[in-house]
Structure formats: C-alpha cells, structure tokens
Residue frames relative to the residue before (quaternion, step in Angstrom):
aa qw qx qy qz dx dy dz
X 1.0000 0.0000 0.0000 0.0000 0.00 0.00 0.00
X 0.3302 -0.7758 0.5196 0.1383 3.51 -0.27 1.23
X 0.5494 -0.6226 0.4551 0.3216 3.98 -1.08 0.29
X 0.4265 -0.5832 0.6558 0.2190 3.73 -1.06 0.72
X 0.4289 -0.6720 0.5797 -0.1685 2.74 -1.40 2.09
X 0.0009 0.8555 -0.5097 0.0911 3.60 0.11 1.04
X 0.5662 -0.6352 0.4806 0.2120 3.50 -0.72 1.28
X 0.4869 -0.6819 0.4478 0.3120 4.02 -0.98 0.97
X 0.6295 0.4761 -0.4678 0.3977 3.40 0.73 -0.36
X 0.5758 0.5518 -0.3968 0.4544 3.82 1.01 -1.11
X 0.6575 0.6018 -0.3154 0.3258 3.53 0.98 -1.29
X 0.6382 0.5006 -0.1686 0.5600 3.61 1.38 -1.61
X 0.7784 0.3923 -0.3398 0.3531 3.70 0.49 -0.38
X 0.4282 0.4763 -0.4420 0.6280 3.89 1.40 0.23
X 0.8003 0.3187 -0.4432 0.2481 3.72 0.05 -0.77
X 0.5849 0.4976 -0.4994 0.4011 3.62 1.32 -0.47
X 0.8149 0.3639 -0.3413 0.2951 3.76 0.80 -0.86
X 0.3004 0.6936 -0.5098 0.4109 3.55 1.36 1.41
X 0.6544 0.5793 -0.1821 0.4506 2.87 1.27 -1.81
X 0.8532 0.3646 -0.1597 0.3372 3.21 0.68 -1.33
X 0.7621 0.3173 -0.2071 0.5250 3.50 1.67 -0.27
X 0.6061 -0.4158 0.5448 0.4037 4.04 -1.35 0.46
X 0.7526 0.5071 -0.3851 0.1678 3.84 -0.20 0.11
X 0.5473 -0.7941 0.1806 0.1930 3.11 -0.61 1.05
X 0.5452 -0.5907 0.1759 0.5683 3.87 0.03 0.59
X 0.6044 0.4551 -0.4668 0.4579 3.79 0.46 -0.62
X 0.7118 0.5376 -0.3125 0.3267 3.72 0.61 -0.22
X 0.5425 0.6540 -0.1190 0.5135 2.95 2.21 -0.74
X 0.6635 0.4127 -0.2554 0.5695 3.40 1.42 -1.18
X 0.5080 0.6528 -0.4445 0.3440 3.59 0.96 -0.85
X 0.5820 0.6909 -0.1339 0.4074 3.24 1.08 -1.79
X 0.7981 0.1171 0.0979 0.5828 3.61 -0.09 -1.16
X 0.4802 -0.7042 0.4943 0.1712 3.94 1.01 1.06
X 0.5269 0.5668 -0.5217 0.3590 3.47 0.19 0.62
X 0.5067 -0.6937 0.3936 0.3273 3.73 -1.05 0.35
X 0.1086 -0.7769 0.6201 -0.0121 3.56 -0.64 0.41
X 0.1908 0.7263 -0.6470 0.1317 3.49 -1.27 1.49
X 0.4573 -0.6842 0.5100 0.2504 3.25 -0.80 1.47
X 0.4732 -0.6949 0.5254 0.1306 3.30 -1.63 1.28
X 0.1139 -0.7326 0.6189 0.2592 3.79 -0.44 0.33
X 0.1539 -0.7605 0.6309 0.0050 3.25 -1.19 1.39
C-alpha cells in the first residue's frame, strides 16, 4: 500500500490552521479527511 500524496497548498493550509488554532492533530486530520498516525520515535 503506497502513501497518499497531498498537494502543497492542502499541505500549507493545515499548517497555518495548527499554528493559528488550539486543535489537536487528530482533530486537524479529521477536519481536512486526510489520515494521520502518530510516529513512535
């Protein structure tokens, strides 16, 4: 299963409305339908 490829504008418009809002990334991906798994570092 290869990785979803997301366009720079889609990419630039979650980070400003991270920056710019209280909400947490699983709420962010919810938002803008994209998938979202936390990385274990």
């Amino acid at each position: 299963m290869g990785r979803n490829k997301y366009r720079k504008e889609l990419k630039s418009r979650i980070a400003l409305d991270a920056i710019k809002s209280h909400k947490t990334i699983a709420e962010l991906a919810s938002e803008y339908e994209v998938k979202w798994t936390p990385s274990v570092v």
